[in-house]
C-alpha positions in Angstrom: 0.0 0.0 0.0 1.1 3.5 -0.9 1.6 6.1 2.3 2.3 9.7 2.3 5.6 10.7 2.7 7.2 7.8 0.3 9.5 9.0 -2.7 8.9 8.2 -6.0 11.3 5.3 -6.2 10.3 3.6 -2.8 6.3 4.2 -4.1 8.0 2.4 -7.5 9.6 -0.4 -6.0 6.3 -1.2 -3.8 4.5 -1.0 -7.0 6.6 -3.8 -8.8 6.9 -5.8 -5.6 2.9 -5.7 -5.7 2.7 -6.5 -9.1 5.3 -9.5 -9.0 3.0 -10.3 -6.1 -0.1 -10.2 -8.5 2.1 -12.2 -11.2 2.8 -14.9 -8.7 -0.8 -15.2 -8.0 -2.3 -15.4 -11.3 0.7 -18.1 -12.2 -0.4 -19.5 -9.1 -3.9 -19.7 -10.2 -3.0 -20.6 -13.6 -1.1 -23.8 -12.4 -3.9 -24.9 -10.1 -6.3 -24.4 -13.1 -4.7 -26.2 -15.1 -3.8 -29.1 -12.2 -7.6 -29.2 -11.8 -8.5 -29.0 -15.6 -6.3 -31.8 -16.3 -8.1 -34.0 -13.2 -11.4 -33.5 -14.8 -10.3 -35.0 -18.3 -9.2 -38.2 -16.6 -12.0 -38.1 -14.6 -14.2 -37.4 -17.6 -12.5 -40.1 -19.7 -12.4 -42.7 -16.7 -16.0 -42.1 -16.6 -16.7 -42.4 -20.5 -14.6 -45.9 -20.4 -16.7 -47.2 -17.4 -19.9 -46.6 -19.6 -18.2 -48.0 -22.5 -17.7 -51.1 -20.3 -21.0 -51.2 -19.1 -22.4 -51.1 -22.9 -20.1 -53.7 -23.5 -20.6 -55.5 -20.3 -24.8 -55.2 -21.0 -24.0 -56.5 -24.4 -22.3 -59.9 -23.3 -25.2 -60.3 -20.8 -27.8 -60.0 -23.5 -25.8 -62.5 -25.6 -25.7 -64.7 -22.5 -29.6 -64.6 -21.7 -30.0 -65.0 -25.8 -27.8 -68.3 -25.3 -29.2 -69.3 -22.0 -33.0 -69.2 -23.7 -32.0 -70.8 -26.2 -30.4 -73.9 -23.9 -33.6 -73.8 -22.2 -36.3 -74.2 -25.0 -33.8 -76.9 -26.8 -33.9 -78.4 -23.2 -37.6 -78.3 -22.8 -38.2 -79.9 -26.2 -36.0 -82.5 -25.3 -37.4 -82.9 -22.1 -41.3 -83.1 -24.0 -39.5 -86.2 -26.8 -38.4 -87.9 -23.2 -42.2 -87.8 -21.8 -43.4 -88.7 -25.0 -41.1 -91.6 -25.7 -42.6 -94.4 -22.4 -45.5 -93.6 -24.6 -44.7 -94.4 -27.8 -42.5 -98.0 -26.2 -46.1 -98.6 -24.7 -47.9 -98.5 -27.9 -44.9 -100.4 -29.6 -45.2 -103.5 -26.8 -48.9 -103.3 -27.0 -48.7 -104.1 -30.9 -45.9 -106.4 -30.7 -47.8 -108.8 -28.4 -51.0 -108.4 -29.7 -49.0 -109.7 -33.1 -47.3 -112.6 -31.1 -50.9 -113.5 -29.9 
């Protein structure tokens, strides 16, 4: 701060001393901007790569449950030919002994 009573070189070097003060600062400020800036791109691209995951992860599931559905209806046909084949050896017997007789 400028007082009464201060020549001009003393009100001069206080001046540049405030100003390389000011200098510092905004450097200062710069830096940190720039610090912070920089987290919030990796955070921004750490996020972006978790949802890319996600997709990707969600897309495997799908394929999964696609398979999985598939398993089960080839399943449940096979489980109907099973059920239907004591049947069909029932009928077979009944016609091979009713020949025999």
């Amino acid at each position: 701060m400028i007082e009464l009573g201060m020549t001009v070189g003393e009100i001069k070097d206080k001046t540049n001393q405030e100003l390389g003060n000011l200098d510092f600062k905004i450097r200062y400020a710069r830096r940190e901007h720039g610090h912070k800036h920089g987290r919030v791109e990796d955070i921004e691209r750490t996020l972006w790569m978790a949802i890319d995951t996600a997709r990707t992860q969600g897309q495997k599931i799908s394929a999964l449950e696609t398979m999985l559905a598939n398993q089960k209806n080839m399943c449940q046909e096979c489980f109907s030919n099973m059920e239907a084949a004591p049947l069909e050896l029932e009928k077979e017997v009944r016609y091979l002994r009713q020949r025999r007789n």
